[in-house]
N, CA, C and O atoms as a GROMACS GRO file, in nm:
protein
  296
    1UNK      N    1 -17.832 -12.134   7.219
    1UNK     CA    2 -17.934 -12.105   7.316
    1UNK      C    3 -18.069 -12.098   7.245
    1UNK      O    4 -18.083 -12.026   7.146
    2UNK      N    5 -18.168 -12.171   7.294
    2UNK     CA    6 -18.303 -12.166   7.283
    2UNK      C    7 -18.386 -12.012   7.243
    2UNK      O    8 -18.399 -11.929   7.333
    3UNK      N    9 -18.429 -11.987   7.132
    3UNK     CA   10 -18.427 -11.848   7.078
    3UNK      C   11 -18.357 -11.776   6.991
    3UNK      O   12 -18.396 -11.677   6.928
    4UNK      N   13 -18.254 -11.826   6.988
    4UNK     CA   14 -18.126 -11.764   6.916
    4UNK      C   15 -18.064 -11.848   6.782
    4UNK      O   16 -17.974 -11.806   6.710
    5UNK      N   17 -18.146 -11.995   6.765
    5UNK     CA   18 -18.102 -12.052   6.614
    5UNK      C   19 -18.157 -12.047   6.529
    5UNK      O   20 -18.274 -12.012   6.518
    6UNK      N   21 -18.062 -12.093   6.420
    6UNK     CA   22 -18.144 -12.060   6.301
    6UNK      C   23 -18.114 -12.221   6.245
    6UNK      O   24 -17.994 -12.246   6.238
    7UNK      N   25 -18.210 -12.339   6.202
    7UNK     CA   26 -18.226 -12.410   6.148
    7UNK      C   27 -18.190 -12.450   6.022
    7UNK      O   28 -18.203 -12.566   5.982
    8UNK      N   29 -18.133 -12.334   5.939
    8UNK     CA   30 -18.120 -12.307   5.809
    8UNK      C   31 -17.932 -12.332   5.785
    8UNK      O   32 -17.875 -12.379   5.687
    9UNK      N   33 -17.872 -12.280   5.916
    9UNK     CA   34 -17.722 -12.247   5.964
    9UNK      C   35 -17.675 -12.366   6.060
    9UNK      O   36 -17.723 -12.391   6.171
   10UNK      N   37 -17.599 -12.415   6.011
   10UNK     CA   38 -17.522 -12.478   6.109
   10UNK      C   39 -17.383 -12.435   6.160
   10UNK      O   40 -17.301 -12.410   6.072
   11UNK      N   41 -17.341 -12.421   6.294
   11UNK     CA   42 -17.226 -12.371   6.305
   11UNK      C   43 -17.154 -12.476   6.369
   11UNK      O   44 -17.195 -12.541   6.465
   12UNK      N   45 -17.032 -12.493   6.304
   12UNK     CA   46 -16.903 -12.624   6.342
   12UNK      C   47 -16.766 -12.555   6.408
   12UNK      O   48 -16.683 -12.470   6.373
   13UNK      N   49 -16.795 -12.655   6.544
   13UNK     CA   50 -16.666 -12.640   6.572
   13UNK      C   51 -16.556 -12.669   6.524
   13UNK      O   52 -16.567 -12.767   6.450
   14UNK      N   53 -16.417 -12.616   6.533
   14UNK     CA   54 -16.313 -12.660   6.438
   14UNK      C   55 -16.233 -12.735   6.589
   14UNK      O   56 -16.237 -12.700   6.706
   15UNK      N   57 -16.188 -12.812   6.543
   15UNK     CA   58 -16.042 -12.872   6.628
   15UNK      C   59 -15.938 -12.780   6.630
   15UNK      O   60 -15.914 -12.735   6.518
   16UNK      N   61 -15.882 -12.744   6.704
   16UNK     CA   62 -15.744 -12.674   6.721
   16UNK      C   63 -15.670 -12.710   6.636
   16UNK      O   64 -15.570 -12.639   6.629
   17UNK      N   65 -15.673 -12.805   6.555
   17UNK     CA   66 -15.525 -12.869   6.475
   17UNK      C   67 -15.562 -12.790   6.275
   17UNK      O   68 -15.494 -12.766   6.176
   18UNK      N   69 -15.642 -12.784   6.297
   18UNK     CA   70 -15.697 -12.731   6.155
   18UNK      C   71 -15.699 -12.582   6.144
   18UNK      O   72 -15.737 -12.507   6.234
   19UNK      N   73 -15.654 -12.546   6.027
   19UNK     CA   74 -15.637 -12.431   5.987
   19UNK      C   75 -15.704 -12.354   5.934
   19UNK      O   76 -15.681 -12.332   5.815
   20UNK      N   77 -15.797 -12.291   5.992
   20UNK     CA   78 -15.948 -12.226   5.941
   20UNK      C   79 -15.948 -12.164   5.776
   20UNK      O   80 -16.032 -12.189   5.689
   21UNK      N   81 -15.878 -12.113   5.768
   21UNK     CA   82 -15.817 -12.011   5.652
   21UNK      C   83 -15.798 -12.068   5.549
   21UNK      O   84 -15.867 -12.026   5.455
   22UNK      N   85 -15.706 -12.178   5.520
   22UNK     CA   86 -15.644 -12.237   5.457
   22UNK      C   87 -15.741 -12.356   5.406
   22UNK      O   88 -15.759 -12.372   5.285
   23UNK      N   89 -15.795 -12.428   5.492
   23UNK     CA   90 -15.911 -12.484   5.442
   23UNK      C   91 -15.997 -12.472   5.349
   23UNK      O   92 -16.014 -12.542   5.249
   24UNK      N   93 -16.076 -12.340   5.401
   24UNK     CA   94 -16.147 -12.276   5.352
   24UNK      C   95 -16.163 -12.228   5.198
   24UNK      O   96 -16.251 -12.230   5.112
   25UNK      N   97 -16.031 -12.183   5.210
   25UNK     CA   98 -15.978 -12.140   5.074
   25UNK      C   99 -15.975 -12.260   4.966
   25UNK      O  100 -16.014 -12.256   4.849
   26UNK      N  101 -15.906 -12.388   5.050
   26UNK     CA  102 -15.897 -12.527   4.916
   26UNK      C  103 -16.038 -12.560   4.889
   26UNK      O  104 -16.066 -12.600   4.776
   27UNK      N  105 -16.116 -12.552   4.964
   27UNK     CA  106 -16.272 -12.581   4.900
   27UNK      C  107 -16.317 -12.531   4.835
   27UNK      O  108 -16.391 -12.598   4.762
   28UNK      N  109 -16.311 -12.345   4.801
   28UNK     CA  110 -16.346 -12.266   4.730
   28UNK      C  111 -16.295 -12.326   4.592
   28UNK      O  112 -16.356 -12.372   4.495
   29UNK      N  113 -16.120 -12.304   4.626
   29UNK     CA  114 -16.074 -12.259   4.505
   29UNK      C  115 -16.096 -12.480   4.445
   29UNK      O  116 -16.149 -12.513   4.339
   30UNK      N  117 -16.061 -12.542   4.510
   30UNK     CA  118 -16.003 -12.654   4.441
   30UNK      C  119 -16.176 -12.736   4.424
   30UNK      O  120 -16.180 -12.833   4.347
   31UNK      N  121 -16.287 -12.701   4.485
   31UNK     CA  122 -16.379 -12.751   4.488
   31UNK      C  123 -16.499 -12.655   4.452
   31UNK      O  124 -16.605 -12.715   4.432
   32UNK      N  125 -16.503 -12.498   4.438
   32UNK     CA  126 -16.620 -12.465   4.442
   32UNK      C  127 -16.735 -12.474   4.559
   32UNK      O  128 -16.856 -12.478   4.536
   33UNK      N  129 -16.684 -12.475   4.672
   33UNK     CA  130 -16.761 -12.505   4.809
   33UNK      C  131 -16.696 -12.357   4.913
   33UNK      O  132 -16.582 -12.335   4.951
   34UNK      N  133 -16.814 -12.284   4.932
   34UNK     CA  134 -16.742 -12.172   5.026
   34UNK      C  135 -16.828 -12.168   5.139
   34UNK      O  136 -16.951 -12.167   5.145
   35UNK      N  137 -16.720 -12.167   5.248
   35UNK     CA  138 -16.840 -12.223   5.382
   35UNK      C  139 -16.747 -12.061   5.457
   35UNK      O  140 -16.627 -12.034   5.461
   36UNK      N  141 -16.848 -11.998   5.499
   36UNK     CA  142 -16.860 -11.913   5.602
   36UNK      C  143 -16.760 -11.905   5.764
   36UNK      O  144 -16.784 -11.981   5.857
   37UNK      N  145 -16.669 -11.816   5.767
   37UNK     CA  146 -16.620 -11.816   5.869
   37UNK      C  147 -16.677 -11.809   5.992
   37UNK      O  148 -16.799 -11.824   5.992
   38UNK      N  149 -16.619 -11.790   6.108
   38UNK     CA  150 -16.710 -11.753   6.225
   38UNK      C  151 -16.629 -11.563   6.218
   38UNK      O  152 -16.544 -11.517   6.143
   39UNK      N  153 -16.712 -11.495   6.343
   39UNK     CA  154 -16.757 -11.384   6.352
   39UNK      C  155 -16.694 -11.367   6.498
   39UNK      O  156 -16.703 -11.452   6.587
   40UNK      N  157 -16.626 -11.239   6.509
   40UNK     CA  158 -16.603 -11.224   6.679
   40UNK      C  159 -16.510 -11.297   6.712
   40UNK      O  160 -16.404 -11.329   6.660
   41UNK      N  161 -16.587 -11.333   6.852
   41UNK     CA  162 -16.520 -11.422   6.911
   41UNK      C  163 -16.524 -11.575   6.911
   41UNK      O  164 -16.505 -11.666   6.992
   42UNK      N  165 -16.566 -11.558   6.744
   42UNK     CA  166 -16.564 -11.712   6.729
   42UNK      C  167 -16.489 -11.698   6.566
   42UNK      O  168 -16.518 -11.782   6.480
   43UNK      N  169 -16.430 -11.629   6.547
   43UNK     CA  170 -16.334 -11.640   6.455
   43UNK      C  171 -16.256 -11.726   6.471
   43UNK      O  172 -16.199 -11.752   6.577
   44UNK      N  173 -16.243 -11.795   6.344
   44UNK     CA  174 -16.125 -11.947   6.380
   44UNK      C  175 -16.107 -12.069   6.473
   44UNK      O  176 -16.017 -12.149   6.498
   45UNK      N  177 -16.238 -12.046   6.516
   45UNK     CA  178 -16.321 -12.113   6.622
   45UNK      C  179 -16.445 -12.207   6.512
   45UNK      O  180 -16.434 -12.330   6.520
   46UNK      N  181 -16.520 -12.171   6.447
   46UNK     CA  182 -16.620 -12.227   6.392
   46UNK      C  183 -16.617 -12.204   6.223
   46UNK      O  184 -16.536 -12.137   6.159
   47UNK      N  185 -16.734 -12.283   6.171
   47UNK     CA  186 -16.777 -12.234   6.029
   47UNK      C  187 -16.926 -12.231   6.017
   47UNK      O  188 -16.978 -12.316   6.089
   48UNK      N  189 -16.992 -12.174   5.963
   48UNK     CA  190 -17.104 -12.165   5.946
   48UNK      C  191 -17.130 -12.198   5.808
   48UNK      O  192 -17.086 -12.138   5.710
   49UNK      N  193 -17.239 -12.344   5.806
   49UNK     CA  194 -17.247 -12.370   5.697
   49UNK      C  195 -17.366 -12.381   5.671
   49UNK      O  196 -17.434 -12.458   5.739
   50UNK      N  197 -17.422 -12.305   5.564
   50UNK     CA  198 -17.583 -12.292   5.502
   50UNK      C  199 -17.630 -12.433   5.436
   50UNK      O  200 -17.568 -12.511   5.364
   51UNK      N  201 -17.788 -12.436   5.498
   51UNK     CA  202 -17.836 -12.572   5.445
   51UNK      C  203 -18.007 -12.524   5.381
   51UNK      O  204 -18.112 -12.584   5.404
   52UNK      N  205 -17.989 -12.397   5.297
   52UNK     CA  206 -18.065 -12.384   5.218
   52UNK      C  207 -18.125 -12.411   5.071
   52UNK      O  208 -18.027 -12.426   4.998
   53UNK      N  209 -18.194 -12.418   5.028
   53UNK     CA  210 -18.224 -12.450   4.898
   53UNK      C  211 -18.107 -12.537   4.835
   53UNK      O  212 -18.084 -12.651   4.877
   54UNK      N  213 -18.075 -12.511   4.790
   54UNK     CA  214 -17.945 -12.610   4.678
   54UNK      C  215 -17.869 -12.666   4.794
   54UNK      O  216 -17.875 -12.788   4.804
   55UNK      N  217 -17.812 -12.613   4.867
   55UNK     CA  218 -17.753 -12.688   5.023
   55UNK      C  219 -17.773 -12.774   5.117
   55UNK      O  220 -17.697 -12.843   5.185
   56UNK      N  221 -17.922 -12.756   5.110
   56UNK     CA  222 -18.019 -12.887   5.172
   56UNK      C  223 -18.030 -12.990   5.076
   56UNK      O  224 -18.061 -13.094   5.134
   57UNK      N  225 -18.019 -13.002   4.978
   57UNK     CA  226 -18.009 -13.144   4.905
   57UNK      C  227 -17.901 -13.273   4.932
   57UNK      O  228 -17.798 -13.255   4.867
   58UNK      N  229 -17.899 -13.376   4.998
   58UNK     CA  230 -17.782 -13.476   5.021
   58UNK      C  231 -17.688 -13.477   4.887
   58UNK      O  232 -17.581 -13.536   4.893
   59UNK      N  233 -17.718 -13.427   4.795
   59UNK     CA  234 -17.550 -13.442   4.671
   59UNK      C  235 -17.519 -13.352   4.764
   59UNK      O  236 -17.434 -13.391   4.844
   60UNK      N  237 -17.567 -13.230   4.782
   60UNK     CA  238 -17.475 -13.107   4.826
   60UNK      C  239 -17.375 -13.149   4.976
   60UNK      O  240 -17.264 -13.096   4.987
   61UNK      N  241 -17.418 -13.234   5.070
   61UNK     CA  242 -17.394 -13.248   5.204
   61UNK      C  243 -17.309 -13.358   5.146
   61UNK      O  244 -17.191 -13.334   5.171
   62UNK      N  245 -17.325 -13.471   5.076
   62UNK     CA  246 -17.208 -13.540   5.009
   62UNK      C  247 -17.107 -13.502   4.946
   62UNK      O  248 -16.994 -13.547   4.964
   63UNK      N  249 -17.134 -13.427   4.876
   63UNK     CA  250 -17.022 -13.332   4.760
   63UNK      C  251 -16.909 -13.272   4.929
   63UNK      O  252 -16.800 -13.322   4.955
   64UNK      N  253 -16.966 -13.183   4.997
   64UNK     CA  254 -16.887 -13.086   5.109
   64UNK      C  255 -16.832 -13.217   5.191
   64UNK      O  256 -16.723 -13.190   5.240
   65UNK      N  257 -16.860 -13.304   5.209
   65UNK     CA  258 -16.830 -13.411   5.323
   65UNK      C  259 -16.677 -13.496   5.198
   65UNK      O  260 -16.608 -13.582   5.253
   66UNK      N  261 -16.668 -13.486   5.153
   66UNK     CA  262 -16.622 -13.564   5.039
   66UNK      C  263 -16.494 -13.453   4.973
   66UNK      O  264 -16.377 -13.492   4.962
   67UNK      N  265 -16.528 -13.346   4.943
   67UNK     CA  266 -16.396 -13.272   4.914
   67UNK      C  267 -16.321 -13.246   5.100
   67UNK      O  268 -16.202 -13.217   5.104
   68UNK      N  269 -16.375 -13.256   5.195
   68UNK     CA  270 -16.341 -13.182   5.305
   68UNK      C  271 -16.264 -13.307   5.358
   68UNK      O  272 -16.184 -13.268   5.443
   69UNK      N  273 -16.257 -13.449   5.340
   69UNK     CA  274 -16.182 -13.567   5.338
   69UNK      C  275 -16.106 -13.596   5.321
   69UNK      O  276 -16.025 -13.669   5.378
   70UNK      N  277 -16.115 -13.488   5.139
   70UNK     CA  278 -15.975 -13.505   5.040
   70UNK      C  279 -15.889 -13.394   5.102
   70UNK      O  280 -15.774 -13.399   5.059
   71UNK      N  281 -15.909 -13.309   5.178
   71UNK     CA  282 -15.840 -13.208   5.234
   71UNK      C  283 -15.742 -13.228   5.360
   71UNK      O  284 -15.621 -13.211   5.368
   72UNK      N  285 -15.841 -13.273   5.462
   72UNK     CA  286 -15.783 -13.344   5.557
   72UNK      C  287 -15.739 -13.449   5.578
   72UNK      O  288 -15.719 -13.483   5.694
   73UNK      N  289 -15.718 -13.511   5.502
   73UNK     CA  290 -15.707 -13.634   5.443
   73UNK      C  291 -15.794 -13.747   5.576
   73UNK      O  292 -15.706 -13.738   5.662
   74UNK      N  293 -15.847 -13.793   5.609
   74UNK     CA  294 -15.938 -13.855   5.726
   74UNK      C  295 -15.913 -14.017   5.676
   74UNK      O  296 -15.965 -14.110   5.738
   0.00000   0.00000   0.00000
């Protein structure tokens, strides 16, 4: 809603078929990439992923797009 974003945050919906948790965790641990759960009632529902300083750079948005491939395999 208009008022309420933050430009800096992006929040992703997840597909029902993906496993919020588990994900999450292989990026950390197998990649060094830790993306933010959702909150509430959007737990396991979304991720919130920061596109600040070092995050806003395209390696960084390549690097996350690229281990998250090798995960799900796509």
């Amino acid at each position: 809603q208009e008022g309420f974003r933050l430009p800096m945050l992006n929040a992703i919906r997840l597909p029902d078929t993906l496993d919020d948790q588990s994900i999450r965790q292989r990026l950390l641990v197998e990649h060094r990439i830790e993306i933010g759960a959702g909150l509430g009632d959007f737990a396991g529902k979304v991720w919130r992923i920061g596109l600040m300083g070092e995050n806003a750079r395209p390696h960084a948005v390549e690097q996350f797009l690229t281990a998250l491939k090798k995960i799900i395999i796509i």
